[in-house]
Structures are given as C-alpha cells and as structure tokens.
ZAMARGU-4260 file (C-alpha; in steps of 0.2 Angstrom, whole numbers, plus 5000, padded with zeros to 4 digits):
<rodrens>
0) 4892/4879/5020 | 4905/4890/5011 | 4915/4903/5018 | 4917/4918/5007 | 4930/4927/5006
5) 4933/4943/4999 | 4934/4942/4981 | 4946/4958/4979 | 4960/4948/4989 | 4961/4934/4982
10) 4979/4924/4976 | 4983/4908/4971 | 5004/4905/4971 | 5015/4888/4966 | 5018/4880/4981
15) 5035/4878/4980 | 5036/4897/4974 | 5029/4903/4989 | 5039/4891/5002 | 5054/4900/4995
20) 5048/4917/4997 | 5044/4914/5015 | 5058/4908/5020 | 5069/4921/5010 | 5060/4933/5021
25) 5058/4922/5038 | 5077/4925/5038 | 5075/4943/5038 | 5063/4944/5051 | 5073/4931/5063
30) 5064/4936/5080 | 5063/4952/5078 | 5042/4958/5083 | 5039/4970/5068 | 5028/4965/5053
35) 5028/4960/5032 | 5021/4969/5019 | 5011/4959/5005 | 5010/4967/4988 | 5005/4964/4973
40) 5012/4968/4956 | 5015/4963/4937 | 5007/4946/4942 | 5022/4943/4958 | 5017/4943/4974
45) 5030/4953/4984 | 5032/4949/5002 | 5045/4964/5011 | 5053/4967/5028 | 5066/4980/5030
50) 5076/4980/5015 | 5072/4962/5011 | 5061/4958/4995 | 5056/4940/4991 | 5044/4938/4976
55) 5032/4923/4968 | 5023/4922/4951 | 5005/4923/4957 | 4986/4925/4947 | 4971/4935/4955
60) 4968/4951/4964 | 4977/4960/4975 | 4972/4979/4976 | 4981/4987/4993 | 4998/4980/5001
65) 4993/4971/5018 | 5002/4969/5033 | 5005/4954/5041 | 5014/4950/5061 | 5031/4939/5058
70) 5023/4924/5065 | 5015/4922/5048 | 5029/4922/5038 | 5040/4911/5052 | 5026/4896/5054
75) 5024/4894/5035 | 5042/4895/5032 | 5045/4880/5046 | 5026/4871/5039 | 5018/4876/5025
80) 4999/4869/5025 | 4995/4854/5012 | 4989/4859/4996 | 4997/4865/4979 | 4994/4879/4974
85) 4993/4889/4990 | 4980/4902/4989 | 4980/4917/4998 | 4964/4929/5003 | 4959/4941/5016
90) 4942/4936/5025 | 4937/4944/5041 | 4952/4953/5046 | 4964/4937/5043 | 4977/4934/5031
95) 4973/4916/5024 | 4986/4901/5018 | 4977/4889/5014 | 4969/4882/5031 | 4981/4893/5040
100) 4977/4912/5045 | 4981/4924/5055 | 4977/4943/5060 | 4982/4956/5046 | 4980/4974/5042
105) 4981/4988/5031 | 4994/4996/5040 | 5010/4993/5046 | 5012/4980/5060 | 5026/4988/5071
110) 5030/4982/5088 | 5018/4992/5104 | 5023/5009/5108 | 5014/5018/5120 | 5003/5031/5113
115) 4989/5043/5114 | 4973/5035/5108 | 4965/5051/5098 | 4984/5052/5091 | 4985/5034/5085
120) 4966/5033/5077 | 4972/5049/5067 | 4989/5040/5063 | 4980/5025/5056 | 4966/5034/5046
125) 4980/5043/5036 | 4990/5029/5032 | 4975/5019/5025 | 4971/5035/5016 | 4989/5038/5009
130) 4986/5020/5002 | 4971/5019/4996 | 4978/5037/4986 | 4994/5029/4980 | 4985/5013/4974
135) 4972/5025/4963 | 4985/5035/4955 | 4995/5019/4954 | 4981/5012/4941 | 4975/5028/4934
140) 4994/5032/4929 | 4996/5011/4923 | 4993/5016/4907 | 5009/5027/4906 | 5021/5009/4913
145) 5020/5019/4931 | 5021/5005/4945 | 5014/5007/4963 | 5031/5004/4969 | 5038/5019/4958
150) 5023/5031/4968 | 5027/5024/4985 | 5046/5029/4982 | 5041/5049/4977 | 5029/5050/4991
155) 5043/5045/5003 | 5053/5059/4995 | 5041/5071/4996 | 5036/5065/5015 | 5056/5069/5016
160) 5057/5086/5009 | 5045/5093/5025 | 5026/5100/5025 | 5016/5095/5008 | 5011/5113/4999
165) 4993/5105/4997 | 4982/5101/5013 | 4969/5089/5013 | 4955/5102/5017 | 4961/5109/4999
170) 4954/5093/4988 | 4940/5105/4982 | 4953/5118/4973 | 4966/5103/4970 | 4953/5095/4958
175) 4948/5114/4949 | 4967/5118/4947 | 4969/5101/4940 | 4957/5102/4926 | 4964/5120/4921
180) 4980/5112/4920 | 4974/5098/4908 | 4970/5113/4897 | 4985/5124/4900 | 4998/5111/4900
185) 5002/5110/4883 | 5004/5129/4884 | 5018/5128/4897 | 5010/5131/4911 | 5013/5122/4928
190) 5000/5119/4942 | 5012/5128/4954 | 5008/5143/4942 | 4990/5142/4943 | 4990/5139/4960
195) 5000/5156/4961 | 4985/5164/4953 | 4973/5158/4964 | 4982/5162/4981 | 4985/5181/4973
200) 4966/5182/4969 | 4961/5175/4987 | 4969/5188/4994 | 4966/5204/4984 | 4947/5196/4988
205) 4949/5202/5007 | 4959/5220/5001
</rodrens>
C-alpha cells in the first residue's frame, strides 16, 4: 500500500545539493533549541536560521515556508538517508527526507515559553494567516517580478512602524476601497484618499 503524500509539498533536490545546504545551516544552528525555515522560490529551496541562508536547485511544489525543529537539519547534515535525488514532502504533520521525518509546522518553531493558552491559539492563527496572506499577494503580484521574500521584508517594516491603519474586521471596506482605487488610480488618487472619504461620510452618518 502507498503512502500519499500531500501533493502541494512536494521536492525533489540533488543529493549532494542538499548535504551542502544542511550542513551550511547545521553550523548555524549548533545546539542552539530554536527552529529552520524551508522556502521555496525561483526553483531553489531556501533553508534559513537567524541570518544564515543555504539554498539548493530544487523541482516541485512548495506553496507556504514550513518550519522545521534543529534536529532535522543536524541528523541529516551528520547522515543523510540513501537515495539520490532527495525528496522532500510534508505528510501528516511531518517534514519528510526521504525515509527520514520528523514533526514540522507552519509556524515558527521557538524554544517553550510559558504562555497563556487562549494568547497562544490567537498567536498561532495569525501567523498562519499573515502567511497564507503574503503567499497570495506574493503570486498575484508574480507577474510584476515581486518575490515572496520582497513582501516578507515590507511586512516586517510595516509590523515595525507600530499599529496597521487597516483591522482585520475592515476586509469588507478593504476590498470596496480597492476596486475604486483600480478605477481612480490612474487619476492620482491614493487609497489613503479614498479611505479619507469614507471615514468623513461615516461620521457625518451619525451627525
């Protein structure tokens, strides 16, 4: 009987490619408890860890980054299992190499903090949204040479400049204000100017 595997993740990588990446990264990590991040991108696979970035020419499908504990990274830098090429999927909650796996997720793996469970659901469910976000604009805005990589990097700066202008509760108006714009655009307008419309006629509404 055949174990399927999800089709969306899905990698196949050089052998020798991917023995170099790991223990590029493997050196980064040391002992230290915290995770990896796999990515893909421009047909490389891109595995990170604070700072560090080793990459391998990989084929297949890789929609969403997925983090993976240190131990992954260290065993198959110190043994990587027999086969060539190496192919990597995600089944079941488990990062696969080959006949090797272990756990993985779709957020980062940090080491155990203590924290309040209702806190840390809410934590988790908006990381795997913000991700799920930046990977659709990444492939609506492909067309236009945008990378994933490029979005992740303006998100962190806009995570840095303090409290987002837009709530989640506001996708309704977010998505009327954005087909205006398409209209308006060409004219010179912004959607911070639409925006400044609609706030004005919501409160004259109540006057």
């Amino acid at each position: 009987m055949t174990t399927q595997s999800n089709p969306e993740y899905l990698l196949e990588i050089s052998r020798a490619e991917m023995v170099l990446a790991v223990k590029t990264v493997a050196r980064a990590i040391g002992n230290r408890r915290g995770g990896a991040r796999l990515r893909f991108e421009d047909a490389r696979l891109a595995i990170e860890v604070e700072g560090t970035v080793a990459e391998a020419p990989a084929n297949g499908s890789w929609p969403l980054p997925i983090y993976v504990r240190g131990t992954w990274v260290r065993r198959l830098a110190k043994r990587m299992p027999a086969g060539d090429p190496i192919h990597l999927r995600v089944e079941a909650g488990r990062l696969h190499a080959n006949r090797y796996s272990e756990s993985c997720a779709w957020v980062p793996i940090e080491p155990p903090v203590p924290t309040e469970p209702s806190r840390q659901r809410f934590q988790t469910s908006t990381v795997i949204d913000e991700h799920i976000s930046i990977a659709e604009a990444a492939r609506i805005l492909k067309p236009l040479l945008v990378k994933q990589s490029d979005l992740e990097a303006v998100v962190a700066d806009a995570r840095a400049r303090g409290t987002p202008s837009w709530s989640e509760e506001e996708k309704k108006m977010i998505a009327i204000i954005a087909k205006a714009w398409a209209l308006l655009a060409p004219l010179g307008v912004e959607p911070a100017d639409i925006r400044r419309l609609v706030n004005n006629a919501v409160r004259n509404a109540w006057k």
